[in-house]
SEMI-410863 format. One line per 3 residues: for each residue x negated, y negated, z of C-alpha. Coordinates in pm, 1 decimal. Layout:
REM SEMI-410863
X,Y,Z  ...
END
This chain:
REM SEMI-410863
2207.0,12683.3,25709.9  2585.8,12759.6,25677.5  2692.8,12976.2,25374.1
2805.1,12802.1,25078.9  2974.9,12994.1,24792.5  2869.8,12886.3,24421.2
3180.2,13126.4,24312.5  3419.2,12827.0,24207.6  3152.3,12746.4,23942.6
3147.3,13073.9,23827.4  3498.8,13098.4,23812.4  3489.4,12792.1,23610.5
3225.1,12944.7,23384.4  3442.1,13203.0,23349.5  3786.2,13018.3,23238.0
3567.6,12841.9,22958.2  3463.8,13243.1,22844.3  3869.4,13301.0,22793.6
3876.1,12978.7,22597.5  3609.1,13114.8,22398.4  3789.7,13468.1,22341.4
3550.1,13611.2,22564.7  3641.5,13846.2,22845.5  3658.4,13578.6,23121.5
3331.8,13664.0,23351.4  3139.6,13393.2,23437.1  2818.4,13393.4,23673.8
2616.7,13166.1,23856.6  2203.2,13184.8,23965.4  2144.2,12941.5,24276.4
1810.3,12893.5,24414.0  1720.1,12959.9,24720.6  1753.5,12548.5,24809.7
2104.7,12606.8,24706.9  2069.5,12474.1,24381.2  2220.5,12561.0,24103.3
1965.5,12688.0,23816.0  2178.6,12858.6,23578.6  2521.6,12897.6,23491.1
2715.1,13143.3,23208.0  2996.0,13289.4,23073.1  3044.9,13587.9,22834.1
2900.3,13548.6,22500.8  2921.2,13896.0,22332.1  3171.9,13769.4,22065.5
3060.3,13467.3,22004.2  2624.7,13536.9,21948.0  2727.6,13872.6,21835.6
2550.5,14093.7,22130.3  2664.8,14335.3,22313.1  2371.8,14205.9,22563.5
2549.6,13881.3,22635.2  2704.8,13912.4,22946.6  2796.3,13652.3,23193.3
2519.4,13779.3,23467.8  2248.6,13827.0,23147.4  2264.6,13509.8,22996.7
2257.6,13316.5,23333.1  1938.2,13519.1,23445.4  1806.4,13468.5,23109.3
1847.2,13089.9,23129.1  1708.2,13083.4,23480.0  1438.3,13265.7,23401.9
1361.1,12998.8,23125.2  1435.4,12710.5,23336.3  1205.5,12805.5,23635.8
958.9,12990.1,23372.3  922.4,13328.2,23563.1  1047.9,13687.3,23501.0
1155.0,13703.9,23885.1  1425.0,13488.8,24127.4  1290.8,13661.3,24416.2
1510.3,13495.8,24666.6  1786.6,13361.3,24430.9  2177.7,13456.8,24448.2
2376.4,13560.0,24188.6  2786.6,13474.2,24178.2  2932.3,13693.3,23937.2
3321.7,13693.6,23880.6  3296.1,14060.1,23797.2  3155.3,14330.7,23901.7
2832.6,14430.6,23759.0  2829.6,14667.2,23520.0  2532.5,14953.7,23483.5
2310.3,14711.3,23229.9  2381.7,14404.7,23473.7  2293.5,14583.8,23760.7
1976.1,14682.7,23610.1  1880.7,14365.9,23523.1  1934.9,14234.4,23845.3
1773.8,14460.9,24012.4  1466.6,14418.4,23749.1  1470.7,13959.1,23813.2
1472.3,14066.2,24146.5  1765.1,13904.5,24289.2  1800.4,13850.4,24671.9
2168.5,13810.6,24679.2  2444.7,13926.8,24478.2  2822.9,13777.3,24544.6
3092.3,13917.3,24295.5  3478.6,13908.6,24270.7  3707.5,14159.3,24151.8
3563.9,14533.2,24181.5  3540.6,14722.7,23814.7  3728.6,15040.8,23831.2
3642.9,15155.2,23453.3  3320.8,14954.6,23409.5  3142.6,14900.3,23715.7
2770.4,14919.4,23823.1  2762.4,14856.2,24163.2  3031.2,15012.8,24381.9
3182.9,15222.6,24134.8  3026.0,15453.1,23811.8  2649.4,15452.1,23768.2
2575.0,15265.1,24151.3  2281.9,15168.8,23983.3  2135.8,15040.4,24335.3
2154.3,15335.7,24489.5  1965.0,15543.7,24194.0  1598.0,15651.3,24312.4
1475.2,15504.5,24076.7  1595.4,15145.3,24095.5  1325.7,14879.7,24226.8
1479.6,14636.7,24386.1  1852.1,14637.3,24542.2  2007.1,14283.8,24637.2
2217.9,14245.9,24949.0  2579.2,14268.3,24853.3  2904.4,14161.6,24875.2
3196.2,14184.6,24723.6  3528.5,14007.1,24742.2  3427.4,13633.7,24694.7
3691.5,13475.2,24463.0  3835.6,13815.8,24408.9  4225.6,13694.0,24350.4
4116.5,13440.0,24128.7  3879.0,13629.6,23910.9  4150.8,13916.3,23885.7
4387.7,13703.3,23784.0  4212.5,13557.7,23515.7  4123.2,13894.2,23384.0
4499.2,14008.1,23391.6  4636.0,13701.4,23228.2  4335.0,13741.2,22945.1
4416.5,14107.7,22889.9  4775.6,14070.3,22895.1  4796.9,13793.0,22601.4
4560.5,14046.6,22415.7  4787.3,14306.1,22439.0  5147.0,14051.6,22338.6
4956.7,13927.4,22063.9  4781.7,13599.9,22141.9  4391.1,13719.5,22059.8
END
């Protein structure tokens, strides 16, 4: 089966986040058919929880959808990269696959700070990789951060 990125969705998921005032991360959970089961943006502002991250509230509705506490074999596409709480829950759904965007310098989970998956202690540790839709989800960030900062939000 050829590889078929579900980050455009994401990406999407994420635009309607900035329209929101949210930080524009958006994520994606696709089955391991390839279809899509889940799809979020950020919703810490808006529900009021600090918990409500893109990658959270997709695995959350997943989970609810497919009535489980696992997606053994799913992927996640995340604009963002994880940080430490997202990487822990990932790691605790048991995620096969995890595709992100633009690396996290400050907040990170995965390649930078905490590296939650390579703790001893984590469980479970998804394959990996970085990069997908990187310029894009960048961008948006920039642009969303730099209308903060001149006043619009």
């Amino acid at each position: 089966m050829a590889f078929r990125s579900f980050m455009e969705i994401a990406l999407q998921e994420a635009r309607a986040a900035a329209d929101r005032g949210e930080v524009p991360v958006g994520a994606v959970v696709v089955s391991p058919a390839g279809k899509v089961v889940a799809q979020a943006g950020n919703r810490t502002r808006e529900w009021h929880d600090p918990t409500a991250h893109a990658e959270i509230v997709a695995i959350r509705a997943a989970c609810a959808a497919l009535g489980t506490e696992r997606l053994v074999g799913h992927d996640l596409y995340v604009t963002l990269e994880p940080c430490p709480m997202c990487a822990a829950a990932i790691s605790n759904a048991r995620i096969g696959r995890l595709y992100y965007g633009a690396a996290d310098a400050k907040s990170g989970g995965v390649a930078v700070g905490a590296r939650v998956f390579q703790h001893p202690q984590c469980h479970h540790v998804p394959e990996v990789y970085d990069g997908i839709g990187a310029a894009q989800a960048e961008q948006l960030l920039l642009a969303f951060f730099r209308a903060r900062r001149d006043g619009g939000g």
